[in-house]
C-alpha positions, 0 to 999 in steps of 0.5 A: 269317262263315259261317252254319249252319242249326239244324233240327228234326233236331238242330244246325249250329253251325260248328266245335263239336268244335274237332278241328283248331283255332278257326276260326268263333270269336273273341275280342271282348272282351279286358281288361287281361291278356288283351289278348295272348291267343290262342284255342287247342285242346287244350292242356289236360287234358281228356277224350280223347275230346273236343277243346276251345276253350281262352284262358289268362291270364297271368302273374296275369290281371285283367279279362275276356275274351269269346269268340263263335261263328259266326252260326247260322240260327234260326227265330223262335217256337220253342224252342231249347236251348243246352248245354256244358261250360264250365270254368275254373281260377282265376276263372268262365266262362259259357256265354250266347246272343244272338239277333238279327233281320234288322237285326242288333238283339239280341232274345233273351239269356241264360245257362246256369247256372254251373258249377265245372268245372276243366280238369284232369280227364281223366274226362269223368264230373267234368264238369257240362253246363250248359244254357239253353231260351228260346223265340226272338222272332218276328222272330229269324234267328240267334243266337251262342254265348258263353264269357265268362271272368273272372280272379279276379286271383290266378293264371294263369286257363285257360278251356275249352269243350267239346261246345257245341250248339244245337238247336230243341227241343219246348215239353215239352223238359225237357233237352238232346239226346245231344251231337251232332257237326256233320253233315258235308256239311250246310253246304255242302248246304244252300249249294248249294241256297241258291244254286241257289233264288237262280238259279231266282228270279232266272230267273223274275224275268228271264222275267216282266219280258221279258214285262211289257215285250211 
């Protein structure tokens, strides 16, 4: 899956406006009921000013369902904030991480407090943002985003998540930054260089062995 870069300047988290669909986000855990679910978008009534990610139980839902995003760059030592706005009707969901290092171990994990938004409101001053800061482990590369929805077995239970966001936060951060969209053209910036970097090592590394061997 593709990975994004969290900076000092803000967040890449891959497709967190959900605009046009789910890509960069899957469905990893499906119990009971939810075995057939699908991710969609924007089906609820939410804001409409914003766009969310979105799972529905039907007929009466039982279980749990676990949704996580793509892999994001991190640095390890630093503060970090994840935020959003996690809602559900019909059972709880929360909005939790998990860093990892190199070799792909858990090393970090955590999450934002609940909420009881619902997914009927239009007015998106009835939503609550739920938030975490955690100082990563030394050794930390990356991180996901979790949403993790349980029925409550009664009726159809619906899940969202709207405006999700990383960032690298300061030690007297007290709250999360103003939402901030993915910076378009950043991702594939930030690739090209990679793989420009990549090139000019390999040169150098192809230049100091023909030498060695002189």
């Amino acid at each position: 899956p593709k990975v994004e870069l969290v900076t000092t300047d803000g967040f890449l988290l891959p497709n967190a406006e959900f605009a046009s669909n789910a890509n960069g986000w899957d469905i990893v855990v499906a119990e009971e009921d939810w075995a057939t679910t699908l991710l969609t978008v924007d089906l609820f009534n939410m804001p409409a000013e914003v766009h969310c990610l979105e799972v529905l139980g039907t007929p009466t839902p039982l279980g749990q369902i676990v949704v996580e995003s793509s892999p994001v760059l991190i640095q390890g030592g630093k503060h970090h904030i994840v935020s959003g706005y996690p809602c559900v009707d019909n059972g709880t969901i929360t909005l939790s991480y998990k860093t990892f290092n190199a070799a792909g171990a858990v090393l970090d994990q955590g999450v934002c407090p609940a909420t009881f938004n619902a997914t009927t409101s239009a007015n998106i001053n009835n939503y609550t943002r739920t938030w975490v800061k955690f100082l990563a482990a030394e050794t930390a590369v990356k991180m996901r985003l979790y949403m993790t929805v349980t029925s409550d077995g009664d009726f159809v239970t619906q899940g969202a998540l709207f405006r999700p966001m990383i960032e690298q936060s300061w030690e007297g951060q007290e709250e999360p930054s103003a939402w901030t969209p993915n910076l378009e053209g950043v991702p594939q910036a930030l690739a090209e260089a990679t793989e420009e970097l990549t090139t000019r090592v390999t040169s150098i590394e192809g230049v100091n062995t023909a030498q060695a061997t002189k």
